[in-house]
Each structure stands twice: as structure tokens, then as C-alpha cells.
ZARO-794732 format. One record per residue (C-alpha): y negated, z, x negated. Coordinates in Angstrom, 2 decimals. Last residue first. Example, Ala and Ser with C-alpha at 12.3 -4.5 7.8 and 13.67 -1.06 7.14 Angstrom:
# residues 2
<node v="1.06" w="7.14" u="-13.67"/>
<node v="4.50" w="7.80" u="-12.30"/>
***
This chain:
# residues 457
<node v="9.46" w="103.59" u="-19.35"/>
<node v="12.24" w="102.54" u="-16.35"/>
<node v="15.19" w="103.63" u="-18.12"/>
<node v="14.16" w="107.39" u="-18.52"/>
<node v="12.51" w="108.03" u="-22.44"/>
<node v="14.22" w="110.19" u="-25.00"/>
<node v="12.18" w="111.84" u="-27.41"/>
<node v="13.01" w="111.08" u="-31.06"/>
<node v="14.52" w="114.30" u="-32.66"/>
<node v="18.07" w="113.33" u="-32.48"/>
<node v="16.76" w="110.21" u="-34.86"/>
<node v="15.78" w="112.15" u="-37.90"/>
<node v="18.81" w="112.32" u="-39.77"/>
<node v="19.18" w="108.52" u="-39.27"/>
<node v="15.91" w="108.34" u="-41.43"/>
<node v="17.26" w="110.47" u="-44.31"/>
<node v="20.62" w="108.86" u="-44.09"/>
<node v="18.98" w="105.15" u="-44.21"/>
<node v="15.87" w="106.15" u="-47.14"/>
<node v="19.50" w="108.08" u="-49.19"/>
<node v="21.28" w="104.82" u="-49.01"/>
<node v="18.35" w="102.82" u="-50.48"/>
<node v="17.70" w="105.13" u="-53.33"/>
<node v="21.44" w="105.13" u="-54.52"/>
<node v="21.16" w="101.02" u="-53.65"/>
<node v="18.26" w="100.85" u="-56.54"/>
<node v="19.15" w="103.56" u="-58.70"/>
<node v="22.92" w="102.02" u="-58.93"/>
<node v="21.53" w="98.52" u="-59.35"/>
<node v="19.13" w="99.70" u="-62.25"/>
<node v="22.47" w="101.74" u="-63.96"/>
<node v="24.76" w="98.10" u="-63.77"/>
<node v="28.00" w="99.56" u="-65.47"/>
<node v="29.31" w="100.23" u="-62.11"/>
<node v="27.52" w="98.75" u="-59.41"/>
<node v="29.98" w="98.00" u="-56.48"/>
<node v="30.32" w="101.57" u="-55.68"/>
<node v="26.58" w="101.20" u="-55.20"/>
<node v="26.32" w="97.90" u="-52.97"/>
<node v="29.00" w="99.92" u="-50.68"/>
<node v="26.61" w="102.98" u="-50.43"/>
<node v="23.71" w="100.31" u="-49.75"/>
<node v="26.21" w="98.81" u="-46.93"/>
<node v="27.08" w="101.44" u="-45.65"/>
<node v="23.53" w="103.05" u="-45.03"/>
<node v="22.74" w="99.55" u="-43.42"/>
<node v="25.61" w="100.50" u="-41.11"/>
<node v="24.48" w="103.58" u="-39.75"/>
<node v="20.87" w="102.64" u="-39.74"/>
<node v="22.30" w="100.01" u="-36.90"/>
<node v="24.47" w="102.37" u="-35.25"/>
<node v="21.81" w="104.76" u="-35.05"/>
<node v="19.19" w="102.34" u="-33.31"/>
<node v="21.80" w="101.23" u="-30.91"/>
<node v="22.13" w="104.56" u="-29.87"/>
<node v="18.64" w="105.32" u="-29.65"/>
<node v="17.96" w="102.08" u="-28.25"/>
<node v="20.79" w="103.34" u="-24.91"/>
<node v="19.47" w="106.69" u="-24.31"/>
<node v="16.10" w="105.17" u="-23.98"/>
<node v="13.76" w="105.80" u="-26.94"/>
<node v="10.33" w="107.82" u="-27.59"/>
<node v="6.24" w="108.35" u="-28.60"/>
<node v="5.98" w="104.65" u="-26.82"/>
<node v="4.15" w="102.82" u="-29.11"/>
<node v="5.55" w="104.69" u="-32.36"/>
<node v="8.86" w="104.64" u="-30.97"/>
<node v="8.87" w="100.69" u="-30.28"/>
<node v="7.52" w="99.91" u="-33.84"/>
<node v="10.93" w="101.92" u="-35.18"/>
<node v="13.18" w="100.34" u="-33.09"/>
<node v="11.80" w="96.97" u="-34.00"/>
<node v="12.20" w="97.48" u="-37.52"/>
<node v="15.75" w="98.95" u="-36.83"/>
<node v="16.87" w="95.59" u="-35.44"/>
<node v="15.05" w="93.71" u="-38.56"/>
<node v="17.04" w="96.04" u="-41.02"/>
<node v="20.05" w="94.72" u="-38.72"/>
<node v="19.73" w="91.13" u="-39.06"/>
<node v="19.17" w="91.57" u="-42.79"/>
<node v="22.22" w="93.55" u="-43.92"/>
<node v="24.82" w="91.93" u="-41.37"/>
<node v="25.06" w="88.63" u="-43.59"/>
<node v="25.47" w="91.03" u="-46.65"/>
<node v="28.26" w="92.91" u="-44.93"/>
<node v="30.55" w="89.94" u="-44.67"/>
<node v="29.29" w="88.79" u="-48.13"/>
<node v="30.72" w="92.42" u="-49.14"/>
<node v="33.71" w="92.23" u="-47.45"/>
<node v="34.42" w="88.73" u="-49.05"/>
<node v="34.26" w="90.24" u="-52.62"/>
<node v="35.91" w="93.26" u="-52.20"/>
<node v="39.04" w="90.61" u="-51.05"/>
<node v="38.64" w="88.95" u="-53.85"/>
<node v="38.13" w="91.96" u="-56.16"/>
<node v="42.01" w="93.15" u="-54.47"/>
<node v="43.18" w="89.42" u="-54.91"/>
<node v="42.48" w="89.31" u="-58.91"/>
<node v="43.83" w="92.82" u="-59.08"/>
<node v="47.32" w="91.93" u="-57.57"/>
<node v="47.51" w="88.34" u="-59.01"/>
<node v="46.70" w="89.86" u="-62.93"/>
<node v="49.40" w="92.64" u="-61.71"/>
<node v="48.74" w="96.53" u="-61.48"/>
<node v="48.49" w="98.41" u="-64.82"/>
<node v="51.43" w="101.08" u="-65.54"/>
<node v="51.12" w="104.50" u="-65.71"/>
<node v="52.79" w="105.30" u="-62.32"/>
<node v="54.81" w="102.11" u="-61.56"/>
<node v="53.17" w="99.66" u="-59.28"/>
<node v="54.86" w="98.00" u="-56.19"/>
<node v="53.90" w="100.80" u="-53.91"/>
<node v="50.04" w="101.24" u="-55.05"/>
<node v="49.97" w="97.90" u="-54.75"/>
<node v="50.30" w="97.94" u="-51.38"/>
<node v="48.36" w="100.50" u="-50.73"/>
<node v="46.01" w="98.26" u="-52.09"/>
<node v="46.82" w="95.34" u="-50.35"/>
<node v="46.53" w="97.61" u="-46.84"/>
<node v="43.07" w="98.48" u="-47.89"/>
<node v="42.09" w="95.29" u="-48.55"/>
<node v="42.91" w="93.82" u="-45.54"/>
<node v="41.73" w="96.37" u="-43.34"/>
<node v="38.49" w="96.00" u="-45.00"/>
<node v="38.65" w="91.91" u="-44.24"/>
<node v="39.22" w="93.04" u="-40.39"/>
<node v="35.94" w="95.56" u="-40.72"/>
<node v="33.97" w="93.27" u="-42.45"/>
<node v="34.38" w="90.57" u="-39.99"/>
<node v="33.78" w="93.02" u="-37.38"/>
<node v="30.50" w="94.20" u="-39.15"/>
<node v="29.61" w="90.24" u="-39.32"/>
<node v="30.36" w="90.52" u="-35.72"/>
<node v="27.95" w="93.43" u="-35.05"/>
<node v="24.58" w="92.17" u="-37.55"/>
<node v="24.50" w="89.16" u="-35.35"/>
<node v="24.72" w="90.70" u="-32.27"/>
<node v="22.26" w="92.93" u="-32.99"/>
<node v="19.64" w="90.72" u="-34.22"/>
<node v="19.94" w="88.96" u="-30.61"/>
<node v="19.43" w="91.80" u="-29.02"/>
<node v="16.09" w="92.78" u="-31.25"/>
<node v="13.47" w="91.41" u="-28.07"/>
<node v="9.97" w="91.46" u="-28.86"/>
<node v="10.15" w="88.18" u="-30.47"/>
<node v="11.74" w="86.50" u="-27.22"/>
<node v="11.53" w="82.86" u="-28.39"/>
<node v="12.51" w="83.30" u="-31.97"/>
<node v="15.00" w="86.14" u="-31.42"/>
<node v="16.52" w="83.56" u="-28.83"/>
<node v="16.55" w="80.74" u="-31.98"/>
<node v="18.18" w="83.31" u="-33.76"/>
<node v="20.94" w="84.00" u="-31.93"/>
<node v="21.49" w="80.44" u="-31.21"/>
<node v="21.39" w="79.35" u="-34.96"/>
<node v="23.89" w="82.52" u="-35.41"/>
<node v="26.58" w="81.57" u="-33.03"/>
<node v="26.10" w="77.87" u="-33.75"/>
<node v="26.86" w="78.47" u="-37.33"/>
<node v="30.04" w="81.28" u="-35.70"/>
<node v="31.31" w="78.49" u="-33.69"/>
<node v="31.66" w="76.08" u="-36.88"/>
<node v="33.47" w="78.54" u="-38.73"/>
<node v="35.97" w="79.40" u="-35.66"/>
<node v="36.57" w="75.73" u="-35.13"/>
<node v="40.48" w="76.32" u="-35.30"/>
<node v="40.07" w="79.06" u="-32.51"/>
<node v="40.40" w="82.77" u="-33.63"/>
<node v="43.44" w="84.50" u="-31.60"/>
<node v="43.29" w="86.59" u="-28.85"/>
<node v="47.29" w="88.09" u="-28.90"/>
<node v="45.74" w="91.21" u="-26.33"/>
<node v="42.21" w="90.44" u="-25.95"/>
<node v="39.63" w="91.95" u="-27.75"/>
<node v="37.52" w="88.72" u="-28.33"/>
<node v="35.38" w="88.58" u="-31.57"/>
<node v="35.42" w="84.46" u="-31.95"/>
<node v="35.60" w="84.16" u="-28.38"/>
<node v="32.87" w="87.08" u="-27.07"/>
<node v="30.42" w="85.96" u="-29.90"/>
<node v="30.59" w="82.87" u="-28.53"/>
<node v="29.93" w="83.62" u="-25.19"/>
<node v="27.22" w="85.88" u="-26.49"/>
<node v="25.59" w="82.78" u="-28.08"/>
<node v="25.25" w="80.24" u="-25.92"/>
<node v="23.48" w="83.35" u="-23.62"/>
<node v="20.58" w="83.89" u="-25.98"/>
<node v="20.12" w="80.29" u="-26.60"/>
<node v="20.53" w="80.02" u="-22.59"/>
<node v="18.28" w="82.70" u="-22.23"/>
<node v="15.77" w="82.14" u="-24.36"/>
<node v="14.98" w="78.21" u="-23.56"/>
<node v="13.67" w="76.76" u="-26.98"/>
<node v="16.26" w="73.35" u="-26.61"/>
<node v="14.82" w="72.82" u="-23.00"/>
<node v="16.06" w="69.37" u="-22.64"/>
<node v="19.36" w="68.98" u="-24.14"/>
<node v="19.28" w="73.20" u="-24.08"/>
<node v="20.27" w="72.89" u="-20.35"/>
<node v="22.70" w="70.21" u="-21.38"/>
<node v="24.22" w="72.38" u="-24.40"/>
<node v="24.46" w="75.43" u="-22.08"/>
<node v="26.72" w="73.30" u="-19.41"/>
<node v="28.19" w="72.16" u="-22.17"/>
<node v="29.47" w="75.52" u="-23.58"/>
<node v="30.21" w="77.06" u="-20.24"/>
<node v="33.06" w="74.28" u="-19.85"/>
<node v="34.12" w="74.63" u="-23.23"/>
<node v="34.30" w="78.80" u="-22.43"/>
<node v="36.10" w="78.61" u="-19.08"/>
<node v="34.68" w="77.93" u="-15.29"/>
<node v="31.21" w="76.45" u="-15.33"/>
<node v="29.21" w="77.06" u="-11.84"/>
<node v="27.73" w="80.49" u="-12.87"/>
<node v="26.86" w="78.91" u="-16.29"/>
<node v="24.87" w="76.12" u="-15.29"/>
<node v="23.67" w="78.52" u="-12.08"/>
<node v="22.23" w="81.49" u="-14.36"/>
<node v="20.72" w="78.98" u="-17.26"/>
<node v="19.16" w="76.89" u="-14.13"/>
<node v="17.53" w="80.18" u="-13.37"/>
<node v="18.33" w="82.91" u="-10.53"/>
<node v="15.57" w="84.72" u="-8.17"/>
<node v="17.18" w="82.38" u="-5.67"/>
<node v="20.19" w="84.11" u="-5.20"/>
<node v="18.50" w="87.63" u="-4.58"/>
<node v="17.73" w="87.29" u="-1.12"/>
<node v="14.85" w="89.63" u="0.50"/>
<node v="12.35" w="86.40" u="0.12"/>
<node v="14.32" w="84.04" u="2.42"/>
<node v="12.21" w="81.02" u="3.44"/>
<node v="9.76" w="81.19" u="0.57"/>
<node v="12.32" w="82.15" u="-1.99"/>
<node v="15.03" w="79.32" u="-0.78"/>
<node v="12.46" w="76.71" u="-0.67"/>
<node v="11.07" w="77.45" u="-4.09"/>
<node v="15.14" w="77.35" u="-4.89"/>
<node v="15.31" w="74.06" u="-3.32"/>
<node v="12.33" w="72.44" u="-4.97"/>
<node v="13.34" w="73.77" u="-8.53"/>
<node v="16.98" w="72.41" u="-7.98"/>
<node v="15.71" w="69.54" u="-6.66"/>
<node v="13.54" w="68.34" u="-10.24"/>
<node v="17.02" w="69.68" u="-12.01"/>
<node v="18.93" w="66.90" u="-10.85"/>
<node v="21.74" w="68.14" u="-13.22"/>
<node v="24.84" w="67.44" u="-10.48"/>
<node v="26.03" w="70.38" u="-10.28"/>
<node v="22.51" w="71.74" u="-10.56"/>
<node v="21.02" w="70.03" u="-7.08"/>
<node v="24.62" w="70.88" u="-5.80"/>
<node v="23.79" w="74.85" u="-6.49"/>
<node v="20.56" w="74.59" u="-5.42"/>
<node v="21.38" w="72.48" u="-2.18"/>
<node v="24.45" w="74.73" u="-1.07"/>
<node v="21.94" w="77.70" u="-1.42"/>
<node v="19.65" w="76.19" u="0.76"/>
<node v="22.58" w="75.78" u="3.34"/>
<node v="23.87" w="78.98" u="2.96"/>
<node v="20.57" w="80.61" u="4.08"/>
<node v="21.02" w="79.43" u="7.99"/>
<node v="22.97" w="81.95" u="9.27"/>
<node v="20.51" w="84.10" u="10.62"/>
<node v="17.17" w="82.12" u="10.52"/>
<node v="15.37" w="79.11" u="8.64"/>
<node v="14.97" w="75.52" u="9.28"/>
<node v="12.51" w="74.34" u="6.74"/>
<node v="12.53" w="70.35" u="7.83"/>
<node v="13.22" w="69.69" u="4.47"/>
<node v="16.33" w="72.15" u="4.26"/>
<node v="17.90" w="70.69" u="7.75"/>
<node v="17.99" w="67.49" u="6.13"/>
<node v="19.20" w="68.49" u="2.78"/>
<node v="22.20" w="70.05" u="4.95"/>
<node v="23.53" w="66.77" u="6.26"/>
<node v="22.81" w="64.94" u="2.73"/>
<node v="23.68" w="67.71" u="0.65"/>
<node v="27.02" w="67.62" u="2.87"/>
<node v="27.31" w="63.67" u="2.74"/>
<node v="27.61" w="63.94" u="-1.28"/>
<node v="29.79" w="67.06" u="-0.88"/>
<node v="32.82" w="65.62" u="0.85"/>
<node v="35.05" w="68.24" u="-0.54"/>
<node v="36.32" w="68.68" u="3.41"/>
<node v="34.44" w="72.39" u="3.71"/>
<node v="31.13" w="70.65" u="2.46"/>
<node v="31.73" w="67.68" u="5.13"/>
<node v="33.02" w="70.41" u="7.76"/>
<node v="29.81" w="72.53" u="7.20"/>
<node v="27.24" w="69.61" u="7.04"/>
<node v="28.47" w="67.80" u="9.82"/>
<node v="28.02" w="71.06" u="11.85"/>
<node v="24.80" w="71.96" u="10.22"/>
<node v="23.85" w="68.37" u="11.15"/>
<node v="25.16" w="68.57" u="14.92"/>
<node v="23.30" w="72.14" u="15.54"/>
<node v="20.35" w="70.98" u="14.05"/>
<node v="19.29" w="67.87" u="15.99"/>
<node v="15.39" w="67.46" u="14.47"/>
<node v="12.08" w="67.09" u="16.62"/>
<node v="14.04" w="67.50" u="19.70"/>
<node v="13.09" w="64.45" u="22.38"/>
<node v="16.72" w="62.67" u="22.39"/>
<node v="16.54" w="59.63" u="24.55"/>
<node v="13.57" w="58.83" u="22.53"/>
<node v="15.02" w="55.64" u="21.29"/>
<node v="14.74" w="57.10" u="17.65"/>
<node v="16.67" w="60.39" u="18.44"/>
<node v="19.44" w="58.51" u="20.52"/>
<node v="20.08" w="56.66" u="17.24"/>
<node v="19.95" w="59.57" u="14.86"/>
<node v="22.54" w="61.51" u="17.13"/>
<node v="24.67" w="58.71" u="17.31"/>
<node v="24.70" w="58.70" u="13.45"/>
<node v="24.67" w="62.57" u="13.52"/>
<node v="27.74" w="62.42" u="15.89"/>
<node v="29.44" w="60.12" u="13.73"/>
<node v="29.59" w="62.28" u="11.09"/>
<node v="30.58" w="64.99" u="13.45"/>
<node v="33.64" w="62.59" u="14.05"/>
<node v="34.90" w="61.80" u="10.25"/>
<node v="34.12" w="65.51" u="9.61"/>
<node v="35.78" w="66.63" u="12.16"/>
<node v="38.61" w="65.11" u="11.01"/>
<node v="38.34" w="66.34" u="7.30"/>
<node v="37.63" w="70.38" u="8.55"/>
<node v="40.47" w="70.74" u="10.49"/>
<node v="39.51" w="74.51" u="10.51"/>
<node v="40.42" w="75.17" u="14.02"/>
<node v="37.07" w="75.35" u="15.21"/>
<node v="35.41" w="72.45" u="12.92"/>
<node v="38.23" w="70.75" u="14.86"/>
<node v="36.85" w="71.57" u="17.83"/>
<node v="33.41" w="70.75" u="17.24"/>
<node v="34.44" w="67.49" u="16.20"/>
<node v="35.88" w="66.63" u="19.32"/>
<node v="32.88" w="68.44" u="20.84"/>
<node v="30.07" w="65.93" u="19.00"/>
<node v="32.05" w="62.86" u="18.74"/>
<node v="32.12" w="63.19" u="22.45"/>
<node v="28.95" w="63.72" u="23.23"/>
<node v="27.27" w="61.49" u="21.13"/>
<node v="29.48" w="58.96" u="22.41"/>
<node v="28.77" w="60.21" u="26.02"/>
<node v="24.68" w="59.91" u="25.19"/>
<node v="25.80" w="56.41" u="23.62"/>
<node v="27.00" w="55.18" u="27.25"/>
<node v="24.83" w="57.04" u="28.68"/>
<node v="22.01" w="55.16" u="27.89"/>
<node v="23.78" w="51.30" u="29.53"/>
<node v="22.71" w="53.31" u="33.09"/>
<node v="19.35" w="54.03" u="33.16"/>
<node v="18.23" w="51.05" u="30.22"/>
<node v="17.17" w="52.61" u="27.16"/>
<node v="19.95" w="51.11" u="24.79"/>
<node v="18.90" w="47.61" u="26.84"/>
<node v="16.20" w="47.04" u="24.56"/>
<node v="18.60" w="47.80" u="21.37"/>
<node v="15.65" w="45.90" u="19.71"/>
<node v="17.57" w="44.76" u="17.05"/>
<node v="20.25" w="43.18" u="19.13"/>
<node v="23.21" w="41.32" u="18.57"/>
<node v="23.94" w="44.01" u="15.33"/>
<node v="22.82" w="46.95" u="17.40"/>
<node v="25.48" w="45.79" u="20.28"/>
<node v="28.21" w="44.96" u="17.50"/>
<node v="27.72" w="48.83" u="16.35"/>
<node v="27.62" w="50.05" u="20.37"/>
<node v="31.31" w="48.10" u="20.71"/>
<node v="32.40" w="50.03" u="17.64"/>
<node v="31.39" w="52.98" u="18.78"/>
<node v="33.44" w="52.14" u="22.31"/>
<node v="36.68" w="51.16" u="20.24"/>
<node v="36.39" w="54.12" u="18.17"/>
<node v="35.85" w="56.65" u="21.17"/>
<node v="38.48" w="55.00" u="23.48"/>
<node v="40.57" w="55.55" u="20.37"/>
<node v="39.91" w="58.82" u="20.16"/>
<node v="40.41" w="59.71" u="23.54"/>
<node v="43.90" w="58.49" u="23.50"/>
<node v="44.64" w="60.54" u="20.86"/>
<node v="43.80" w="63.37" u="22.50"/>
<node v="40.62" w="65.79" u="22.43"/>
<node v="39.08" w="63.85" u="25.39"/>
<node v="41.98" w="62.34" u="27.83"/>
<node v="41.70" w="64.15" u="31.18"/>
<node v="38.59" w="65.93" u="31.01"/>
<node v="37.08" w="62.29" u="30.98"/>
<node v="34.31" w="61.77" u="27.63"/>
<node v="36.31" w="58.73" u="26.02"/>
<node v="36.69" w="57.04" u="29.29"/>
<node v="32.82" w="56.86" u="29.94"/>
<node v="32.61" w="56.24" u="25.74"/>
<node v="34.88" w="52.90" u="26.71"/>
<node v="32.45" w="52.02" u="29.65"/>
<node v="29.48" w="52.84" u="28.38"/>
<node v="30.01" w="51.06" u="25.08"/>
<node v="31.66" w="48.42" u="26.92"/>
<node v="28.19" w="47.72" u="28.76"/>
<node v="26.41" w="47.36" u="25.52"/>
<node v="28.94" w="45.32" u="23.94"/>
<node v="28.64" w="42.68" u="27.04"/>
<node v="24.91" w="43.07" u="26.60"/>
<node v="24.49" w="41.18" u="23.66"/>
<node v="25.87" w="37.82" u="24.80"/>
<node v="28.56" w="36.08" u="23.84"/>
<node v="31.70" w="37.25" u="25.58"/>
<node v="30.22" w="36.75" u="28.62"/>
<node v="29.78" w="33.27" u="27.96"/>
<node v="33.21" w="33.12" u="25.81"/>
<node v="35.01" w="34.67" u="29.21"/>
<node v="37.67" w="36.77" u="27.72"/>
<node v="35.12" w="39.72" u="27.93"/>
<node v="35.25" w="39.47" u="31.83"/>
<node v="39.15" w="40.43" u="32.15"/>
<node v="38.81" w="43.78" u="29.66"/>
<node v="35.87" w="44.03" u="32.03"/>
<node v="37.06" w="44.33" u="35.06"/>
<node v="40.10" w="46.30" u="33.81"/>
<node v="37.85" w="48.90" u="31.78"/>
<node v="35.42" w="49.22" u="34.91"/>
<node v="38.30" w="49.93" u="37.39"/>
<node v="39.38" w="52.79" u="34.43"/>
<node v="35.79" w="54.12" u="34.77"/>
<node v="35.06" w="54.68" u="38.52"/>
<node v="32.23" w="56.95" u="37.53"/>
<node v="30.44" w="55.54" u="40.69"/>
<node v="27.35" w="54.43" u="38.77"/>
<node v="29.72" w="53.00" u="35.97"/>
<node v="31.64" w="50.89" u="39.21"/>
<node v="27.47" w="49.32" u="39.78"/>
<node v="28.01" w="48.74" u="35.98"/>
<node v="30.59" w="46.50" u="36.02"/>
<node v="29.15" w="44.69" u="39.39"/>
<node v="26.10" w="44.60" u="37.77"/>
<node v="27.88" w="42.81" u="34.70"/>
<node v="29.91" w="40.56" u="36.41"/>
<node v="26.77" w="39.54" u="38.77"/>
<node v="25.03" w="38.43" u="35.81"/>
<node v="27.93" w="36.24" u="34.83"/>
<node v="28.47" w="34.27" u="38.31"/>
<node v="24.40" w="33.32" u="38.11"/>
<node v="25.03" w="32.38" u="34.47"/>
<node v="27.75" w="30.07" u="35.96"/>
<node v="25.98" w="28.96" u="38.72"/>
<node v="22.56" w="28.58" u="36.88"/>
<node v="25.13" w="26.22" u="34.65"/>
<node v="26.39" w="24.63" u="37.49"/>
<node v="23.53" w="23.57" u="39.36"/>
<node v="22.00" w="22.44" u="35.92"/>
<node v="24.68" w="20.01" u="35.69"/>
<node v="24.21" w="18.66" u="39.01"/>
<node v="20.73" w="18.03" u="38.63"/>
<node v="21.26" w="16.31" u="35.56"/>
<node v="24.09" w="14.12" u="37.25"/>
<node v="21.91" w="13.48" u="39.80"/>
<node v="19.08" w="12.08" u="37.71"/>
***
């Protein structure tokens, strides 16, 4: 019974010896004496009693983040590490204890308050000199202490901004753009708006597209409109940011394909898939050069085209487009022939027939240039159709239609003169295109006299 006795003596002793360590640790925290603290306890936390409980962390947390926060150390290396060690002293704290009970405590709270606060204007300073990757490893941090000190209270703001738009602007700046959505999705669902603060919405549109969560993209940009209604950014469609964000004509060409994926009838990007063809297969660029694929671009060219026409009915842009490159195709294949005949005309003796090879390639090349202009034929008749309708409901043109308009009848009346040349020897054909050639110069004749209406008819 003795023994017993004597046994529990010592333990109480022993426990009695390790609770004073601690208040006599943190009675030296009350003073700010924190480098006596650091040897006291850098000699305690050898003991495996101290060692083992939950509130040894807790107490090196203040201690280490005391040290961390001096004038004479923060924003050095030696800072830093009293930073680490002391964040990674609160991190085996959380893990000991759930509760973080002793977070709260008077004293123990400033150790993670000086954490906060250190991670906080370490990070602020290197946000300051543009170190954007460290301060993003230490305003990280600060949100995560941030968080904590949020959920024991310790904080009472409803939401930290100035630390998350911080972390959000050195993350995004570091091409850590996963954590900067994160950082700056935060301060979008909580609706914080003001100078400054429109960036951040339009970081989540354009991420929310980048990475083809369209769902986001519509709640972000609803955001962006309701909190900032004067800015034009967020007046723009997924077809706007898909090809905003793509750099070079492949690149632009998927984006379009994966907006068409699941919105195959979608004007604009049918309308758009096929400009940016149009642009590489008729490019005016000094040495531009048809890709390999040029056949298969121009099918998709046209099946765009028309699938815009389709969707915007009122709309004869598309038609237009058409009908123009298969003019430019014409035009190159004209340029052709003319320079084989002149050829010809050089390598053939006065009196004399031309070659079989000479005359067999000049009625190929007639051939071609009149499937070229075929293929423009219809597009443009239904151009000049809408023209037409849109003069009799509005009694006029703008300057630009009536152009267009011309053009159009302009080429449809080459075509029928072309079809006539064509039809020697073939008297109904020769009626026919005579009579259709006079109906386009008779009705181009008469477009000077359509009134011409300002823009905004």
C-alpha cells in the first residue's frame, strides 16, 4: 500500500513539475520575453511527458510565431523559419486536438493571431515587390490561418478580404490558377464589389471557360452584370471568351468545335468557325499559302456558313461569304487562264491552230472557273433576295447593304454573261443567260436610287 502511495506521489509530482513548465513558459509569453521562452522550452520538449501532450505544440506556436513577428527578424530568413517551425507546431496542435480548446485560451491565441500576422505582411511584401511565388506560399498560409482564427471567433469579420484578394493576386500572378479561382471564387460568392474589385469576376469567367465548366461561367458573368452593369466584359458569350482565350487558327478551331460539341445550332460560333476559315484559305498575307487541308476547310467553311444562315434567317452575311471566296477562287483560276492564253498566243504561229495540250488545258481551265462561279451563283441570288425584302420594309439601305447589294448583282450579272459566252451553238442557253444578264444590269441600274438609311434604322 506504500509503494502505491508512493508511486502516485511521484506521478502528481511529475505532472505537478510539468504544469508549472508550461505557466512558467507562458508567464515569460506575458512579458514578451520570447528568446527566454524558446530556450525553456527547446529544454522542456525533450521531456517525453511534455513532449506528449497537446499543449506543448500550442505553446510553441506562440512562442515560435512570438519570434517570427519581432521587428528584428520578420522579413528575413530567420523569420521564416521561426514562421514554418511555429505553423507547423499549430498543425501538430490541431492534429492532438480537435477541439483546439486551448486555441481560445488569452495567451496560447496569439500565437496563431502572430502567425496570421506574419504570413500576412511577409507576404504582403513580396506581393509589393512583385515576388509573386513567395508570397504566394505565405499569403496562402495567411488565408489558412485566417480561416482558423475565423472559425474560433477570434476573427469576427464575416469574410477576410484583404488576405484572399491578396492570395488571390499573387497565386493568379504565380500561374497558380487553381488556388486563384479558389481565393477569388470566395470573394465572388460573397458579392464583394467596389473599385478594384471587378478583376476578380472577370478572372472567374474567363477560368470558368478555360477550363469548359460552362454552368460557372454563366453564374460568374450573371454575377459580373449585376455587380458591375456599366462594364462591357460581361455582355460577352462563351463563343466571345472560347475564341478570345485561343491564340492561332487550330487553337480557335477547337475551341469553336467544343462550343458547337454541345450547342452545334449556336449562330455565332457557326458564323464565327467560318470567317476564320474563310480568313486562312483566302488570307492576303504576304507568301500566305493554302494549307494541305484546304478542300476539307472550305466543306466546313460552307456547312458553317450555312448552318449560321440557318439559325439567323434574317441575316444574308453568311451568304456573302460564301458567294466572295468562290469569287476569289474564280478570280485566281481566271488569272490562270488568261496568262495560258497569252501564253499560247506566244508559242503559236499566226495561222496556225494552237496544240491538242494547249486547247485541252485552256477549256479546262474555263471549266473550273465556271464551277467556281456556279458555287457563288446561288449564295448570292439569296443575298440579293434579302436585300431586296429589306428595301421594301424599310423604303431604303445603309451605305454599307447598298454596297454589298451591288457587288452581289454585280457578280450574278457575270456569271449569266459568262454562262452566255459559254453557249455557243446552244441558241435556248444563249436566250436564257442573255435574259438573265440583262434582269442583273437592269436591277443594279436602279440601286443609286434606293434611299439611304443612317446606321441606326
Amino acid at each position: 500500500m506504500k509503494k502505491v502511495i508512493l508511486f502516485s506521489a511521484i506521478c502528481l509530482a511529475a505532472f505537478s513539475a510539468t504544469s508549472q513548465k508550461y505557466s512558467d513558459i507562458k508567464n515569460l509569453l506575458i512579458l514578451n520575453q520570447f528568446e527566454k521562452a524558446k530556450t525553456d522550452f527547446d529544454k522542456a520538449i525533450t521531456n517525453a511527458k511534455f513532449a506528449g501532450n497537446a499543449e506543448a505544440y500550442i505553446l510553441k506556436t506562440a512562442v515560435y510565431a512570438g519570434l517570427a513577428s519581432a521587428d528584428a527578424v520578420k522579413n528575413t530568413p530567420d523569420g521564416a523559419k521561426y514562421a514554418d517551425e511555429a505553423a507547423a507546431a499549430f498543425k501538430k496542435y490541431r492534429e492532438m486536438d480537435a477541439t483546439m480548446a486551448l486555441a481560445t485560451d488569452p495567451i496560447y491565441q496569439n500565437g496563431p493571431i502572430k502567425l496570421y500576422s506574419t504570413f500576412y505582411s511577409s507576404g504582403y511584401e513580396d506581393y509589393s515587390n512583385n515576388k509573386w511565388q513567395s508570397g504566394y506560399e505565405k499569403l496562402k498560409n495567411a488565408v489558412e490561418m485566417s480561416d482558423i482564427l475565423l472559425g474560433l471567433k477570434v476573427l469576427t469579420v464575416p469574410i477576410d478580404t484583404n488576405v484572399l484578394i491578396l492570395a488571390g493576386i499573387t497565386a493568379e500572378k504565380s500561374n497558380n490558377r487553381d488556388d486563384a479561382a479558389k481565393f477569388y471564387g470566395r470573394l465572388a460568392e460573397a458579392k464583394i464589389t467596389g473599385e478594384g474589385f471587378e478583376s476578380i469576376y472577370r478572372f472567374m469567367v474567363s477560368y470558368a471557360v478555360e477550363k469548359k465548366d460552362m454552368a460557372s461561367f454563366e453564374k460568374y458573368k450573371k454575377l459580373g452584370i449585376e455587380l458591375f452593369p456599366q462594364s462591357d466584359f460581361f455582355t460577352y458569350d462563351k463563343v466571345d471568351f472560347a475564341v478570345g482565350l485561343a491564340e492561332g487558327f487550330e487553337n480557335k478551331r477547337k475551341a469553336l468545335d467544343e462550343v458547337l460539341t454541345t450547342d452545334p445550332t449556336n449562330y455565332k460560333a457557326n458564323q464565327i468557325m467560318g470567317e476564320i476559315i474563310y480568313d486562312t484559305l483566302n488570307s492576303d498575307k504576304e507568301g500566305a499559302v493554302l494549307p494541305a487541308n484546304a478542300a476539307e476547310l472550305e466543306k466546313i467553311m460552307v456547312s458553317s456558313f450555312l448552318k449560321a444562315a440557318t439559325a439567323k434567317p434574317e441575316s444574308e452575311i453568311s451568304y456573302l461569304y460564301i458567294g466572295d471566296h468562290f469569287i476569289n477562287k474564280a478570280a485566281k483560276i481566271n488569272n490562270a487562264r488568261s496568262a495560258h492564253i497569252a501564253d499560247m498566243k506566244t508559242r503559236t504561229k499566226p495561222g496556225t491552230m494552237a496544240s491538242k495540250e494547249d486547247v485541252a488545258k485552256r477549256d479546262l481551265l474555263d471549266s473550273q472557273y465556271g464551277e467556281e462561279l456556279e458555287k457563288a451563283k446561288e449564295p448570292y441570288e439569296k443575298a440579293t433576295a434579302m436585300f431586296a425584302a429589306r428595301v421594301k420594309e424599310n423604303n431604303g439601305l445603309e451605305i454599307r447593304d447598298k454596297e454589298q447589294y451591288k457587288k452581289a448583282i454585280n457578280y450574278l450579272s457575270e456569271i449569266a454573261m459568262f454562262k452566255r459566252i459559254q453557249s455557243k451553238g446552244k441558241p435556248a442557253d444563249i436566250t436564257k443567260y442573255t435574259a438573265e444578264e440583262k434582269k442583273w444590269n437592269d436591277l443594279y441600274d436602279t440601286i443609286n436610287a434606293i434611299p439611304t438609311l443612317k446606321k441606326d434604322h
